[in-house]
PDB file of N, CA, C and O in Angstrom, chain B, residues numbered from 101:
ATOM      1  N   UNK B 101       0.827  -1.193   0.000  1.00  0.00           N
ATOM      2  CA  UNK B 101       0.000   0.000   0.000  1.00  0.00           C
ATOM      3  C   UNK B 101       0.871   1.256   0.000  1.00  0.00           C
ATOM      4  O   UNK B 101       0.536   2.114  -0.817  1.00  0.00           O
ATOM      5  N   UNK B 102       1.986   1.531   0.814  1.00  0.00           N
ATOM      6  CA  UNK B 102       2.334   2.294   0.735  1.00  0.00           C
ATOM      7  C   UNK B 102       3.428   2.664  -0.456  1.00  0.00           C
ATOM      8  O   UNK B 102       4.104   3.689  -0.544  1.00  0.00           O
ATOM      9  N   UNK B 103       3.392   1.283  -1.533  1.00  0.00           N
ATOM     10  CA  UNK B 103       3.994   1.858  -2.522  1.00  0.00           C
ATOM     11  C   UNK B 103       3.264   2.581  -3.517  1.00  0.00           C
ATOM     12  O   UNK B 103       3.893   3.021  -4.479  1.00  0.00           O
ATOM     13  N   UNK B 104       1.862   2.794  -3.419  1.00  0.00           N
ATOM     14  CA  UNK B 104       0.911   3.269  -4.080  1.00  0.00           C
ATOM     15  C   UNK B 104       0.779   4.641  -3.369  1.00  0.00           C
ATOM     16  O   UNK B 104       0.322   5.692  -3.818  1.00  0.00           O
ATOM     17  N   UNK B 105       1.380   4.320  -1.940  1.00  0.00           N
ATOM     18  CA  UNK B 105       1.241   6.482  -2.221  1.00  0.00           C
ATOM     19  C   UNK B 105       2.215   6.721  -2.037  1.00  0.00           C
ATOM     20  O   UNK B 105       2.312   7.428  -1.035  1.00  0.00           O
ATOM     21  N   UNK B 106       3.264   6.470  -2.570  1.00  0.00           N
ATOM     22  CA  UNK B 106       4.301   7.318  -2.763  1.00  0.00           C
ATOM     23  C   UNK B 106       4.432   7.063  -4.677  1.00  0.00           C
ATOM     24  O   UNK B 106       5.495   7.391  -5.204  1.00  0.00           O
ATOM     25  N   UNK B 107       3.492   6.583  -5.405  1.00  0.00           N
ATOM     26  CA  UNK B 107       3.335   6.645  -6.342  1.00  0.00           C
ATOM     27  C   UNK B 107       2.313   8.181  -6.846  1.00  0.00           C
ATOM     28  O   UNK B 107       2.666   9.163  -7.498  1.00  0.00           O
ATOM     29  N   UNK B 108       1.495   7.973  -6.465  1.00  0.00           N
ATOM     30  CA  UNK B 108       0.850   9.051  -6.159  1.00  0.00           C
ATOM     31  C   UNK B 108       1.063  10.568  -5.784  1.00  0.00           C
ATOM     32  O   UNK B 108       0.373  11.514  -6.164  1.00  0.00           O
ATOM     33  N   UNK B 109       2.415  10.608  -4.769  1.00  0.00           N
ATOM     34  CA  UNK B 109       3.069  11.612  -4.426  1.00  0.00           C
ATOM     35  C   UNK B 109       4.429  11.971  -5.656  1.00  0.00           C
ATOM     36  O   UNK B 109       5.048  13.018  -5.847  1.00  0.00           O
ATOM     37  N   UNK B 110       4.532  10.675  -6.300  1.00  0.00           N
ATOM     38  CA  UNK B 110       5.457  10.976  -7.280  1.00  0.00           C
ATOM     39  C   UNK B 110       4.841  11.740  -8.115  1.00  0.00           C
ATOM     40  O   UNK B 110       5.202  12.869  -8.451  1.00  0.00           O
ATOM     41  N   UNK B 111       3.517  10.929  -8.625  1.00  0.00           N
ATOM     42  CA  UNK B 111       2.460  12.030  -9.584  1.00  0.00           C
ATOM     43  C   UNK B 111       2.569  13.282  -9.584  1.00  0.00           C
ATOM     44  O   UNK B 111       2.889  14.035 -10.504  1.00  0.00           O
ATOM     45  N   UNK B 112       2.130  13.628  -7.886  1.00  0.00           N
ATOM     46  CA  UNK B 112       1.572  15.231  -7.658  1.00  0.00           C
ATOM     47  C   UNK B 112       3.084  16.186  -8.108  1.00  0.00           C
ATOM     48  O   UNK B 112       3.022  17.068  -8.965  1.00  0.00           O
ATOM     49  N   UNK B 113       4.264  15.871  -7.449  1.00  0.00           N
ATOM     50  CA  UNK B 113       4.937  16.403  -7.595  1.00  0.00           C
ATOM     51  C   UNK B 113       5.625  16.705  -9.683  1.00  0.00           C
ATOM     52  O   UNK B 113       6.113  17.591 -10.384  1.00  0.00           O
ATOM     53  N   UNK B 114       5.194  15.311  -9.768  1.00  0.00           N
ATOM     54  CA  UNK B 114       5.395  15.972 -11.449  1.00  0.00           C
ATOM     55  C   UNK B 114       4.612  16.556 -12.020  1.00  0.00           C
ATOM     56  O   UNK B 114       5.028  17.174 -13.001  1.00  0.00           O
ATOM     57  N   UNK B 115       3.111  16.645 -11.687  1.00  0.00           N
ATOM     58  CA  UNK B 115       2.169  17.803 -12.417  1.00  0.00           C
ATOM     59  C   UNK B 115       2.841  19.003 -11.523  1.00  0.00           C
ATOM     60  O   UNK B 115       3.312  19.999 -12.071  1.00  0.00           O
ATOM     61  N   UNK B 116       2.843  18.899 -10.685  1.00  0.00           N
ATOM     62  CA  UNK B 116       3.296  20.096  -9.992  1.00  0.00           C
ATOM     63  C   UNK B 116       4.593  21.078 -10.787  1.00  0.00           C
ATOM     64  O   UNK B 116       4.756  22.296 -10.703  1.00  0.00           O
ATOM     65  N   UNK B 117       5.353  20.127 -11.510  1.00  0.00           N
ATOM     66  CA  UNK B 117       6.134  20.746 -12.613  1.00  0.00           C
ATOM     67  C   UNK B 117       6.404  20.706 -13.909  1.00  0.00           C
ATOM     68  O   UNK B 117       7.367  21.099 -14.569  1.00  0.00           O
ATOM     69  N   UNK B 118       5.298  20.113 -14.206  1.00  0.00           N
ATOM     70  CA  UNK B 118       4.483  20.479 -15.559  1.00  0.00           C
ATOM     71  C   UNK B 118       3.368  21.155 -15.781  1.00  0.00           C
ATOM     72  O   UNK B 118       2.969  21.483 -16.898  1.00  0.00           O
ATOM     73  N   UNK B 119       2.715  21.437 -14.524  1.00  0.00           N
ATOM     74  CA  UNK B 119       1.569  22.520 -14.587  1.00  0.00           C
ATOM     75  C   UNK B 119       1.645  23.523 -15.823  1.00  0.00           C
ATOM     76  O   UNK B 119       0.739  23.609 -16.651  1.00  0.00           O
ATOM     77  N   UNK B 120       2.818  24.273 -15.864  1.00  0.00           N
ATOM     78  CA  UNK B 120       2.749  25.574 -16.471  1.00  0.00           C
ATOM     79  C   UNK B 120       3.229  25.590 -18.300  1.00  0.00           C
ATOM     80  O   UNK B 120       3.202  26.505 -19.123  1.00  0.00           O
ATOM     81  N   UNK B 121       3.709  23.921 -18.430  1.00  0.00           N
ATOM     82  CA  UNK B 121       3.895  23.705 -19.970  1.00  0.00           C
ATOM     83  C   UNK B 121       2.298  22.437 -20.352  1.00  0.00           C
ATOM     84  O   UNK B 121       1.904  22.156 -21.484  1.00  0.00           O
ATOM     85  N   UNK B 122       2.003  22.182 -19.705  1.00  0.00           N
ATOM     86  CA  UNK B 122       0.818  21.994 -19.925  1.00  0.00           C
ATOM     87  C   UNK B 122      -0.632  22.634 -20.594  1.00  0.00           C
ATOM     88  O   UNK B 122      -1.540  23.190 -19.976  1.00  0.00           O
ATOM     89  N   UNK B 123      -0.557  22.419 -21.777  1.00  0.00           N
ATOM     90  CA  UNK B 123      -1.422  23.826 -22.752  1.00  0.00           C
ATOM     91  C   UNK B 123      -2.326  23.314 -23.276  1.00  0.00           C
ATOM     92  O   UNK B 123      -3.173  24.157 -23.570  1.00  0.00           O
ATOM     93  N   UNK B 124      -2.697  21.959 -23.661  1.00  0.00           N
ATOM     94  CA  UNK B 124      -3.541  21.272 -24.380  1.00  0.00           C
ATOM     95  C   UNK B 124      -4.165  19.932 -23.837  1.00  0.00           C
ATOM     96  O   UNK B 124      -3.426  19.100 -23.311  1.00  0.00           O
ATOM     97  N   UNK B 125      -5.406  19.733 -23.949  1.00  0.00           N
ATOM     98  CA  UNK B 125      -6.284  19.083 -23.686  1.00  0.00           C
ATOM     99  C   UNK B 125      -5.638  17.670 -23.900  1.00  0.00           C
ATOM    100  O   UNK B 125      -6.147  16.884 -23.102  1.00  0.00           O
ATOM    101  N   UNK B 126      -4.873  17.181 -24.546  1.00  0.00           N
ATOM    102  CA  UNK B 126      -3.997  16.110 -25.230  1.00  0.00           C
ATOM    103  C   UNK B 126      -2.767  15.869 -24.131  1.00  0.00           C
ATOM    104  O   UNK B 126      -2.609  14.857 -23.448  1.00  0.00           O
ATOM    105  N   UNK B 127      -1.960  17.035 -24.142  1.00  0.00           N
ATOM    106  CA  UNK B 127      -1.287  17.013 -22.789  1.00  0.00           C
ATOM    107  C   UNK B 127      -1.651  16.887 -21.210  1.00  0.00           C
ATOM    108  O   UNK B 127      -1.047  16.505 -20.208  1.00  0.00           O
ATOM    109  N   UNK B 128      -2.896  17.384 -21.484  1.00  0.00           N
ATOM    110  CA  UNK B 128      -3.624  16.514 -20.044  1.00  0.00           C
ATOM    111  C   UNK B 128      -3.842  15.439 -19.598  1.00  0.00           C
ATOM    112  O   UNK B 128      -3.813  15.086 -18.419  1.00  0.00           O
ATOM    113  N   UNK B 129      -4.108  14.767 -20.643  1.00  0.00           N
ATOM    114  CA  UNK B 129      -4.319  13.297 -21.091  1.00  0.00           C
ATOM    115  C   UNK B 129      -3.522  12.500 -20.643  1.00  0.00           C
ATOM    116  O   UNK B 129      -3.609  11.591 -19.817  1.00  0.00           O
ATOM    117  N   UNK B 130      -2.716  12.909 -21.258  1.00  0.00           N
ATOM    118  CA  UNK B 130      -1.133  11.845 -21.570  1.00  0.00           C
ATOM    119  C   UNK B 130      -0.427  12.286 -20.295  1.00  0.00           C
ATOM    120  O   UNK B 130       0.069  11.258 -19.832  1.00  0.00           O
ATOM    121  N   UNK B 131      -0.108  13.439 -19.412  1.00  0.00           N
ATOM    122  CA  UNK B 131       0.096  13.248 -18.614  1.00  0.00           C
ATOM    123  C   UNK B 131       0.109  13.378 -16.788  1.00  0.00           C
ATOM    124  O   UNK B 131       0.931  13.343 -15.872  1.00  0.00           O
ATOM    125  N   UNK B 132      -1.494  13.561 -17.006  1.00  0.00           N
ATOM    126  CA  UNK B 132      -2.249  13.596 -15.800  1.00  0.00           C
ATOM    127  C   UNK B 132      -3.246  12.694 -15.931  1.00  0.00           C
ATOM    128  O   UNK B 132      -3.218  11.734 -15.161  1.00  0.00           O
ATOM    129  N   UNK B 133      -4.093  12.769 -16.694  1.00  0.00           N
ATOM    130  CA  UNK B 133      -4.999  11.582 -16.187  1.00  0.00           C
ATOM    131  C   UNK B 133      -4.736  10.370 -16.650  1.00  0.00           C
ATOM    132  O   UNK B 133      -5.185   9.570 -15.829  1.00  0.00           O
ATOM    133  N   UNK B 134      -4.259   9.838 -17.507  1.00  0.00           N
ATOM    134  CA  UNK B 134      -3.798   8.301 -18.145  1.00  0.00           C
ATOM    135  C   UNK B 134      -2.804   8.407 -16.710  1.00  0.00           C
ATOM    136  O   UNK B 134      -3.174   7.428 -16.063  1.00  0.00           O
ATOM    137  N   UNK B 135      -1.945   8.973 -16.065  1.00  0.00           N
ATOM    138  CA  UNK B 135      -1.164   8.035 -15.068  1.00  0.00           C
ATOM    139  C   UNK B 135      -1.419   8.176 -13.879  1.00  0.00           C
ATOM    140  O   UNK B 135      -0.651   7.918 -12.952  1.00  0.00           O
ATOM    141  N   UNK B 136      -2.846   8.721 -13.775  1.00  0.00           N
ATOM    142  CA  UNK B 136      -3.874   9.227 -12.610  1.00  0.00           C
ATOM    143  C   UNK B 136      -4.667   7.544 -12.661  1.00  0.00           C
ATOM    144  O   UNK B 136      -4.622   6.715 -11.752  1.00  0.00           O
ATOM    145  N   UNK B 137      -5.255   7.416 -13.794  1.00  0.00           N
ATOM    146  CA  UNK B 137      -5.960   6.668 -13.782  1.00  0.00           C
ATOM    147  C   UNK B 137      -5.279   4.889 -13.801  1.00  0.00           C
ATOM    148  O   UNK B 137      -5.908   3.904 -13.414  1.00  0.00           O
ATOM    149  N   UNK B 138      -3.846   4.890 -14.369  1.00  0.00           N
ATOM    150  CA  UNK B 138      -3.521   3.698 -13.815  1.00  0.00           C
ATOM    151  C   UNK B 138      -2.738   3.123 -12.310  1.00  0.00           C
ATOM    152  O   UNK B 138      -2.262   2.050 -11.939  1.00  0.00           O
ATOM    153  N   UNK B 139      -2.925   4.574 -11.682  1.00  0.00           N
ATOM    154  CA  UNK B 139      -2.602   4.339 -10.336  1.00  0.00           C
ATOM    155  C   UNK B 139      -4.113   4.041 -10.123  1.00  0.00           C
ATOM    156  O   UNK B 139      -4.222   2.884  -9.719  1.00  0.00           O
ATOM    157  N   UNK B 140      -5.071   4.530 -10.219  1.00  0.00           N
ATOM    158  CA  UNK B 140      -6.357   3.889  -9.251  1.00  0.00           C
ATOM    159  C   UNK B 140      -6.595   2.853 -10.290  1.00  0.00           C
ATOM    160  O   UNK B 140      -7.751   2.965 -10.699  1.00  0.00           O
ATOM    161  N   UNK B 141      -5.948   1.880 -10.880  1.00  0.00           N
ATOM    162  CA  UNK B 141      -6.009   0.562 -11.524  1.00  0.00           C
ATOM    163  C   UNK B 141      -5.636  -0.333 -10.636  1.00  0.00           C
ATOM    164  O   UNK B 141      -6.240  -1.333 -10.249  1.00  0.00           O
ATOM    165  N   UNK B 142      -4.090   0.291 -10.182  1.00  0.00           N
ATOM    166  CA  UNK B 142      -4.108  -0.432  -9.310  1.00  0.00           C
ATOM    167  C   UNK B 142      -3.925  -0.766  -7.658  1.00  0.00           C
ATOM    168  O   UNK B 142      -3.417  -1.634  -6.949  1.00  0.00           O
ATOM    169  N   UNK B 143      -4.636   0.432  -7.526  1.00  0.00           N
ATOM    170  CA  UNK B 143      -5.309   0.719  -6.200  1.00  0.00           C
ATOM    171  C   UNK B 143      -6.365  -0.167  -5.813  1.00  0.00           C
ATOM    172  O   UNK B 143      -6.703  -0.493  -4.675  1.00  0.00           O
ATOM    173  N   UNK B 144      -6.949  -0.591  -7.177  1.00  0.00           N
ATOM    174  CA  UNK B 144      -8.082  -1.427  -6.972  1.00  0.00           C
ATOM    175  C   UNK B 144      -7.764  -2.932  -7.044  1.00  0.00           C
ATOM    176  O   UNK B 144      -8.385  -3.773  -6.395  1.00  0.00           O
ATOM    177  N   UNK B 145      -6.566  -3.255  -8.036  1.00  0.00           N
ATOM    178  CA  UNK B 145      -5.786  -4.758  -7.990  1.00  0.00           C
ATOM    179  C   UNK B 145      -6.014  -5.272  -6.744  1.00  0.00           C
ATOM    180  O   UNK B 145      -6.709  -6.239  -6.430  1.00  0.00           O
ATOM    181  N   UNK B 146      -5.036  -4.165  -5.719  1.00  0.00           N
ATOM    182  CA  UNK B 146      -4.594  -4.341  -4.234  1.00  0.00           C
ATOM    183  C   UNK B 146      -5.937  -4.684  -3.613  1.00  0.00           C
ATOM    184  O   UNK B 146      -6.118  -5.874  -3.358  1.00  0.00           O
ATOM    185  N   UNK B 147      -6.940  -3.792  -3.321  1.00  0.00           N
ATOM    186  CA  UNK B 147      -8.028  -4.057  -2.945  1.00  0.00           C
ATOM    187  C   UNK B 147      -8.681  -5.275  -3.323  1.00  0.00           C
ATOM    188  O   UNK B 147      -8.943  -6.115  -2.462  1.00  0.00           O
ATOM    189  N   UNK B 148      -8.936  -5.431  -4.393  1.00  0.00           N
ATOM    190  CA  UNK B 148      -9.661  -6.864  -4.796  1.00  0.00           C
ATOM    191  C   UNK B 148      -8.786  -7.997  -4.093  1.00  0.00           C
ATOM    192  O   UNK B 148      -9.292  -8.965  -3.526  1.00  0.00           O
ATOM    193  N   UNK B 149      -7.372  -7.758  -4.196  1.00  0.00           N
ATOM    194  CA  UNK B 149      -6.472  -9.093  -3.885  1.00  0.00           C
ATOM    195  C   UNK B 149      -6.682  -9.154  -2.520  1.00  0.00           C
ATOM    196  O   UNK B 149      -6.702 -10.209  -1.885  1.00  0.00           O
ATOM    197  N   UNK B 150      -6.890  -7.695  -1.903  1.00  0.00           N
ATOM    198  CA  UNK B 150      -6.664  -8.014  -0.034  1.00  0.00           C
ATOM    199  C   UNK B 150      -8.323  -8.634   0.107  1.00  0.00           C
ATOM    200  O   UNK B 150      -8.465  -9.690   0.723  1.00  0.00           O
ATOM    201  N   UNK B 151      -9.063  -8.217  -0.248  1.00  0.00           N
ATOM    202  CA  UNK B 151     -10.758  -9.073   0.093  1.00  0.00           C
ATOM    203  C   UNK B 151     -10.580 -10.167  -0.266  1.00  0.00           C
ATOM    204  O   UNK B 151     -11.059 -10.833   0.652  1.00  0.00           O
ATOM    205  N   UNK B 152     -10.129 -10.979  -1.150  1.00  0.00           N
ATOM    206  CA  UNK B 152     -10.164 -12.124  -1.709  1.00  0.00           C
ATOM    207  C   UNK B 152      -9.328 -12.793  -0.409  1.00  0.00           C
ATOM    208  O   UNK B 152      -9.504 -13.795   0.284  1.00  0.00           O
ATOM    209  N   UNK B 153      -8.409 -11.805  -0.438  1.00  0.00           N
ATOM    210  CA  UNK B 153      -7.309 -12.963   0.688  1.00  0.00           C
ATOM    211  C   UNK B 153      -8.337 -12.791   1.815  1.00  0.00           C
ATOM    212  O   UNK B 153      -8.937 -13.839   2.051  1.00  0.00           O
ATOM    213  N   UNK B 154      -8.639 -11.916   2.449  1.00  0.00           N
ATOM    214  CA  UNK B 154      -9.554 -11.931   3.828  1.00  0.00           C
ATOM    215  C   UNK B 154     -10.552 -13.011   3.740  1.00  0.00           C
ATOM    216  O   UNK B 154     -10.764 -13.838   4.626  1.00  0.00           O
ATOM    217  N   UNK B 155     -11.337 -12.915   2.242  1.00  0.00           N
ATOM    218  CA  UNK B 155     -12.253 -14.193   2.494  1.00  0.00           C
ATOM    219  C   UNK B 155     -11.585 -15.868   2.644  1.00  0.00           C
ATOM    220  O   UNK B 155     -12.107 -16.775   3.292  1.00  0.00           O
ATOM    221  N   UNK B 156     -10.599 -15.929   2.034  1.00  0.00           N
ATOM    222  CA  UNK B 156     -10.077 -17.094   1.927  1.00  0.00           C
ATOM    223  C   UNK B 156      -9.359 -17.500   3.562  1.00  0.00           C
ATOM    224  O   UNK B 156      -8.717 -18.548   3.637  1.00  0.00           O
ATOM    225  N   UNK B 157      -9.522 -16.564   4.897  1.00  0.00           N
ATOM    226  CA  UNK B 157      -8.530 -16.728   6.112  1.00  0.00           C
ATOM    227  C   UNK B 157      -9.766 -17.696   6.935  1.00  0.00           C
ATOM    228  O   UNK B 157      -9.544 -18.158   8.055  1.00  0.00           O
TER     229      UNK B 157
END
């Protein structure tokens, strides 16, 4: 888990310095939400895998 937020914190800090060359709807894309959205991919892996394991104890 906690390699998922410091994944996350890696994120913030690189929009954080790409904010200001960031100009197009395309560049948003590609690099805020496509690597927004495969961190909560697998935010949810983790989750599914930890319920599965809880049911199986």
């Amino acid at each position: 888990m906690s390699d998922f937020v410091d994944q996350v914190k890696n994120l913030a800090k690189r929009v954080k310095k790409l904010k200001d060359s960031i100009l197009t709807e395309e560049a948003t894309k590609t690099s805020v939400i496509m690597p927004f959205s495969k961190l909560l991919d697998m935010m949810f892996l983790i989750l599914k895998n930890s319920f599965r394991n809880s049911l199986l104890m």
